[in-house]
C-alpha positions as CSV (number, residue, x, y, z in Angstrom):
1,X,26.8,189.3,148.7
2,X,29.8,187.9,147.0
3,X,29.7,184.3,146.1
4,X,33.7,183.0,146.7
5,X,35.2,180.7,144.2
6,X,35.7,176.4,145.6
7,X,39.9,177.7,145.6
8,X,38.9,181.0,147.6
9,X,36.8,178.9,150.5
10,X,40.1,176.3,150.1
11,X,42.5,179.3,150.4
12,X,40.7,180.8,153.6
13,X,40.2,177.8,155.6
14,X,44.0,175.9,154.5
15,X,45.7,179.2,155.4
16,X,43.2,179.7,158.5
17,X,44.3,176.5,159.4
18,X,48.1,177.5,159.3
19,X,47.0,180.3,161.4
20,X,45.3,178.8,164.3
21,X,48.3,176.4,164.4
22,X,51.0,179.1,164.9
23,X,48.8,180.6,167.4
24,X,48.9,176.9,169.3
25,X,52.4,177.3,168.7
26,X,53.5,180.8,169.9
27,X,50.9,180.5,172.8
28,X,53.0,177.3,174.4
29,X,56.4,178.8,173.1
30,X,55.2,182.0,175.3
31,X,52.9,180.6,178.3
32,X,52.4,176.6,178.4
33,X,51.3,176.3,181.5
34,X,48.2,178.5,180.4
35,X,48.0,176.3,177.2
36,X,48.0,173.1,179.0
37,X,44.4,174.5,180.6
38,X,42.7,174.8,178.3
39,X,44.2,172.4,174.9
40,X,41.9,169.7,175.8
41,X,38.4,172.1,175.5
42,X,40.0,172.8,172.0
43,X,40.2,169.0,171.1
44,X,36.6,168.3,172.8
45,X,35.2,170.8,170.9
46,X,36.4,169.9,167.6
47,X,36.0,166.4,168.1
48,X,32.5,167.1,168.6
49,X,32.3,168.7,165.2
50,X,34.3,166.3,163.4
51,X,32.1,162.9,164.7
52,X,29.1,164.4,164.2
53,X,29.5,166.0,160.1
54,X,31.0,162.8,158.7
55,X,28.0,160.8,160.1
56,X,25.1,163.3,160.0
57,X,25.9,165.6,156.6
58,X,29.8,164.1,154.5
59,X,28.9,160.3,154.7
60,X,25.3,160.9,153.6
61,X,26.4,163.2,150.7
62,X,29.4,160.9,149.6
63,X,26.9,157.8,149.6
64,X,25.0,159.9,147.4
65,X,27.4,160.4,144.7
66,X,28.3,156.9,144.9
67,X,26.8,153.7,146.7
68,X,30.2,152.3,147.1
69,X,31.5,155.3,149.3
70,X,31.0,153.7,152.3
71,X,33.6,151.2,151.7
72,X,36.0,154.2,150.8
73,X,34.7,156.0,154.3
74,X,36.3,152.6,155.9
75,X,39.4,152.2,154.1
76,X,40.5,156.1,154.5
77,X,39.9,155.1,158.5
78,X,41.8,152.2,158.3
79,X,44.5,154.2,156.4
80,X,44.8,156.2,159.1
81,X,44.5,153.6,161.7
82,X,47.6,151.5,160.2
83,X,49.4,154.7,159.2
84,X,49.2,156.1,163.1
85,X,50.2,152.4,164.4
86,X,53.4,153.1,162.1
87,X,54.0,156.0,163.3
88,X,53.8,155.1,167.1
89,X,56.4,152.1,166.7
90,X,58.6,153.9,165.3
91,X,58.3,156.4,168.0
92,X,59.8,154.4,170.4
93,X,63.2,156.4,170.0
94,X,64.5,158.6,172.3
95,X,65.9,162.0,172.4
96,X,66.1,163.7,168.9
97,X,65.4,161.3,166.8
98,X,62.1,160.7,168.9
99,X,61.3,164.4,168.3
100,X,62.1,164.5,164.4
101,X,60.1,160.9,164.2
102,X,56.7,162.1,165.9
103,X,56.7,165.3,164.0
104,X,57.2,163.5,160.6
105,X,53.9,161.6,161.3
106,X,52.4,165.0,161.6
107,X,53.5,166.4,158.7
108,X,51.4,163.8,156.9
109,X,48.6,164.3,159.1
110,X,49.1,168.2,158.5
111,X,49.3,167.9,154.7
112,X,46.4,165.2,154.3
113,X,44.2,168.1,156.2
114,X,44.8,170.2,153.3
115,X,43.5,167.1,151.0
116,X,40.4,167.3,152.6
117,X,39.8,170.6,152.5
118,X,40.0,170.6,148.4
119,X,38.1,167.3,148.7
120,X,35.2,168.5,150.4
121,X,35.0,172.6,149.3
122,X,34.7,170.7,145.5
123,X,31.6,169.0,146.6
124,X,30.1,172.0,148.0
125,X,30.9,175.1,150.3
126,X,28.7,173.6,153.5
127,X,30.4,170.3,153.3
128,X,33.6,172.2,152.9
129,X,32.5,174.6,155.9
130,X,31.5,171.9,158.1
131,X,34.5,169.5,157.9
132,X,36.5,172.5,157.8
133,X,35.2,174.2,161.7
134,X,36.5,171.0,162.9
135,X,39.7,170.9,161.7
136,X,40.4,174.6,162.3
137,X,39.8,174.2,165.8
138,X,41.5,171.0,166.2
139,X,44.6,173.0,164.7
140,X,45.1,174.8,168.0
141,X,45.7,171.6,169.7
142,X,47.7,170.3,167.0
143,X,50.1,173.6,167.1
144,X,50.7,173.1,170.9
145,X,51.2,169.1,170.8
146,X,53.9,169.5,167.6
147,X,56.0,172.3,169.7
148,X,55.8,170.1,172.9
149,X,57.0,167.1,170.6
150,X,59.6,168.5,169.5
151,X,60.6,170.1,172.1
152,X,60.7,166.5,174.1
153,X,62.8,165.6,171.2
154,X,65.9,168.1,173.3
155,X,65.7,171.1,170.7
156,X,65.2,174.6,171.8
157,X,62.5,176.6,172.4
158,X,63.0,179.0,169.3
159,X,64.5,175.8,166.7
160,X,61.4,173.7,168.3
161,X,59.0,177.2,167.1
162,X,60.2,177.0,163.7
163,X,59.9,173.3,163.2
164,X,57.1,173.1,164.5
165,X,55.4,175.7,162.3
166,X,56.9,174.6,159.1
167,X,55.9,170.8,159.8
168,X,52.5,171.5,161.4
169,X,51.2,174.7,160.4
170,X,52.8,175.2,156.9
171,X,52.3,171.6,155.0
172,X,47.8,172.1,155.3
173,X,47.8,174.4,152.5
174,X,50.9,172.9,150.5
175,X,48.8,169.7,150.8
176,X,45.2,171.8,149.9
177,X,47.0,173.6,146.9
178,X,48.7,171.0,145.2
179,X,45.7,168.6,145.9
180,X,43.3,171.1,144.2
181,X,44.0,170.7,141.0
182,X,43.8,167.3,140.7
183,X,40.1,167.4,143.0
184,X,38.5,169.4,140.8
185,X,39.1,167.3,137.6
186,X,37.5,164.4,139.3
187,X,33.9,163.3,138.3
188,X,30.9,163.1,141.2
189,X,31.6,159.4,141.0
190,X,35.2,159.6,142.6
191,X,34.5,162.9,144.0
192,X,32.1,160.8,145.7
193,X,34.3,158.0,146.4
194,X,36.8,160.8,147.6
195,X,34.4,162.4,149.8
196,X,33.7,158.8,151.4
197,X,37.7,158.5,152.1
198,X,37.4,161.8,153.8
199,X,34.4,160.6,156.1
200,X,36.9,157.6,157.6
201,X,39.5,159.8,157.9
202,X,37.3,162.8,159.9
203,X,35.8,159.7,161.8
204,X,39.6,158.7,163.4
205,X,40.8,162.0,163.8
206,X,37.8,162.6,166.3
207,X,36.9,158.9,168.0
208,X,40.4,157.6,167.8
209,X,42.9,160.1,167.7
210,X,41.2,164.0,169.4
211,X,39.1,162.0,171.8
212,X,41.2,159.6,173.4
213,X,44.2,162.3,174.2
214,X,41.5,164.9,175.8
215,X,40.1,162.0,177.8
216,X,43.9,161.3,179.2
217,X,43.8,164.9,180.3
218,X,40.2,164.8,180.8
219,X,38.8,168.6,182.5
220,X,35.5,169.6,184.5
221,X,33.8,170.5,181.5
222,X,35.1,168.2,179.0
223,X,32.0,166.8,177.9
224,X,30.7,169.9,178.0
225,X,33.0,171.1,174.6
226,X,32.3,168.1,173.3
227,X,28.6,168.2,173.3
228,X,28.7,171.6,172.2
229,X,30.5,171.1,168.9
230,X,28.0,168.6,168.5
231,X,25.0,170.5,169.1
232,X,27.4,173.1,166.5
233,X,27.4,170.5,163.9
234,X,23.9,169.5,163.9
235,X,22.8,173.2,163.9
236,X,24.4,173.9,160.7
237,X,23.3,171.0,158.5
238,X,19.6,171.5,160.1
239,X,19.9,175.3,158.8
240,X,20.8,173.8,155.3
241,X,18.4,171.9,155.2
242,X,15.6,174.0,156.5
């Protein structure tokens, strides 16, 4: 078997990443009534996976490298926290502007997912590979949400496509390629501290930002994806460390 290089698992899950989102994208732009089914197993599932591998496998690793991580696993949450709140009062707008506003929020969003995939594929590939399921899945979501965003914003369906794909899809693996460099010259200590930051952020994205929108559109088996990229989670880190 092949062992892949840290920038070949980073490569495969950024641009995998870019991939489910255009599929969010071109499945709304072609059927939303279809998409609006079943989005919200998408973000249940991935919430699932991304409460459960900061808290049972990332955090635990990050603390590892460096005691102090745990303050960095609060800050990159309350980074994202503040940086959301900006983002929602500035949403207020209407018409285009609300459009272009909301989608510049997740851009940032978009591009720090590509951050965390050269953070955590520099610690290892399993920390890598289970912050990165997560993320993936939660990109399908993500794809649909920017291209209903924008669309709200009064664009049409093909601009509202492209924007979308170039804001959402597009800026992960800018933001994992230029990130990488930098990563991988860091030592365990502020890989460690890095890998803490991630933890936070992982910890919003599913209890603050994934969970409450799938609740608002809550579905008979809601909990059901939920649980079950749970039970996915804690599968894999028991198999690593069987």
């Amino acid at each position: 078997m092949v062992e892949l290089t840290t920038l070949t698992w980073i490569a495969i899950f950024a641009i995998g990443a870019a991939i489910v989102n255009s599929i969010g994208i071109f499945a709304v732009y072609k059927n939303a009534h279809w998409v609006e089914k079943i989005k919200t197993y998408f973000m249940c599932f991935a919430s699932g996976v991304l409460i459960s591998t900061p808290l049972t496998f990332v955090l635990p690793t990050a603390v590892g490298k460096n005691p102090d991580a745990g303050f960095a696993a609060l800050f990159g949450f309350l980074f994202m926290l503040f940086s959301n709140e900006l983002i929602k009062r500035k949403t207020k707008q209407k018409s285009l502007a609300f459009g272009i506003t909301a989608v510049e929020g997740i851009g940032i969003h978009s591009f720090v997912d590509g951050i965390i995939y050269a953070v955590t594929f520099s610690v290892s590939p399993l920390v890598g590979i289970l912050s990165g399921i997560g993320l993936v899945i939660h990109e399908f979501a993500e794809g649909v949400i920017t291209f209903s965003v924008v669309r709200q914003g009064g664009m049409r369906a093909e601009i509202a496509a492209r924007y979308a794909f170039f804001v959402a899809a597009l800026t992960t693996p800018i933001g994992a390629f230029i990130a990488y460099p930098f990563v991988s010259s860091l030592t365990s200590s502020i890989l460690g501290l890095a890998l803490g930051f991630v933890s936070g952020v992982l910890i919003y994205v599913s209890a603050a930002h994934l969970l409450p929108e799938a609740r608002e559109h809550e579905k008979e088996h809601s909990l059901l994806a939920f649980l079950g990229g749970v039970a996915l989670a804690i599968v894999l880190v028991f198999l690593e460390m069987a």
